[in-house]
C-alpha positions in Angstrom: 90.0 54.8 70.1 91.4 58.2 69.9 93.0 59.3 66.8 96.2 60.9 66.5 96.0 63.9 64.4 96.3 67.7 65.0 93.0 68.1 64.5 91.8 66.6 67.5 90.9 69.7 69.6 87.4 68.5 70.3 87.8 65.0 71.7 89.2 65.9 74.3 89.9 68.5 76.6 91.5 67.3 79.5 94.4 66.2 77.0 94.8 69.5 74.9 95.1 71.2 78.1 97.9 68.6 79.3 99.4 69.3 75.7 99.4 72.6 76.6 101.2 72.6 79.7 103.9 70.5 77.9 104.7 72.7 75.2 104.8 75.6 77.7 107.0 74.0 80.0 109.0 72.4 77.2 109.7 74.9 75.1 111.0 73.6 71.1 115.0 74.1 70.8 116.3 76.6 68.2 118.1 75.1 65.3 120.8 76.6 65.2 124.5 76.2 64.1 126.0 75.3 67.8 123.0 73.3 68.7 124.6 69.4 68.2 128.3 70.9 69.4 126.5 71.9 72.5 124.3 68.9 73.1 127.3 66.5 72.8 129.5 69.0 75.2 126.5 68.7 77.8 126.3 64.7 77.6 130.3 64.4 77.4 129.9 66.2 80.5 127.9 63.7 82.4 129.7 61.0 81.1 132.7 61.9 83.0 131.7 62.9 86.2 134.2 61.7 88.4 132.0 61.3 91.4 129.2 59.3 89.5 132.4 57.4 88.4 133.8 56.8 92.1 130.1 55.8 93.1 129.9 53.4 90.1 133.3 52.0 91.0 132.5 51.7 94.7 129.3 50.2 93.7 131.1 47.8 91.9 133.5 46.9 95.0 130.8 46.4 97.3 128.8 43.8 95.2 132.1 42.0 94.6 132.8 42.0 97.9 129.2 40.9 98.9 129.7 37.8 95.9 133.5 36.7 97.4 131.8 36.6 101.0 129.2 34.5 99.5 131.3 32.3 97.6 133.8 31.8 101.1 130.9 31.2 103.3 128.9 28.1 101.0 132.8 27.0 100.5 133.5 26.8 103.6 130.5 25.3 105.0 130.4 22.7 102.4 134.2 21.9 103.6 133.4 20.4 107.2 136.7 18.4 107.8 136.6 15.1 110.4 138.8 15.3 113.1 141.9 13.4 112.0 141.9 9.5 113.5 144.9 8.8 115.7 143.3 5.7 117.1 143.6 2.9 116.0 140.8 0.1 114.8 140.8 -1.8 118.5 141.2 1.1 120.4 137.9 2.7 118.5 136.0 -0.7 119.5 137.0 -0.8 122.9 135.7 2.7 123.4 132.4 1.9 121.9 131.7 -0.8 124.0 133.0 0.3 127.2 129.9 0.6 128.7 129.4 -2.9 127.9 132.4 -3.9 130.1 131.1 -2.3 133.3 127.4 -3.6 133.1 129.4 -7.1 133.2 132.0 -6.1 135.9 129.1 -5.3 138.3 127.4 -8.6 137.4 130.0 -10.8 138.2 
């Protein structure tokens, strides 16, 4: 296991030069008296981006819009409505067993 300490120049190479790199590319931030007023104007800045606002918005639109469509469609198909009856009990029997009635007609 590789110990953290500073002192760890000869373990391993590959990672002091990756180290290296970072601190190069990254350079440390002075301290100085505007440093905190300018971070927070730099992240107030992002914060109210009006197109990352719009696209979070519209985001928001479309996913409700997606959910509602949803929410109709399982609705709706769980909502199958029979065709009102306007016949009444005899009527419904004598059209069941109509065919009945012919096969005996052609008997006879």
């Amino acid at each position: 296991m590789i110990r953290m300490d500073r002192n760890t120049d000869d373990q391993d190479p590959r990672l002091n030069s990756l180290w290296s790199e970072y601190r190069s590319a990254c350079p440390e931030p002075e301290g100085s008296v505007a440093f905190m007023p300018s971070l927070w104007e730099k992240i107030d800045a992002r914060r109210t981006d009006p197109i990352r606002t719009l696209r979070r918005f519209a985001r928001v639109c479309v996913m409700a819009a997606v959910a509602a469509v949803l929410i109709l469609a399982i609705s709706a198909s769980r909502l199958q409505y029979d065709p009102p009856v306007t016949a009444n009990y005899v009527d419904a029997l004598n059209a069941e067993h109509a065919a009945d009635y012919i096969e005996v007609a052609d008997v006879l």
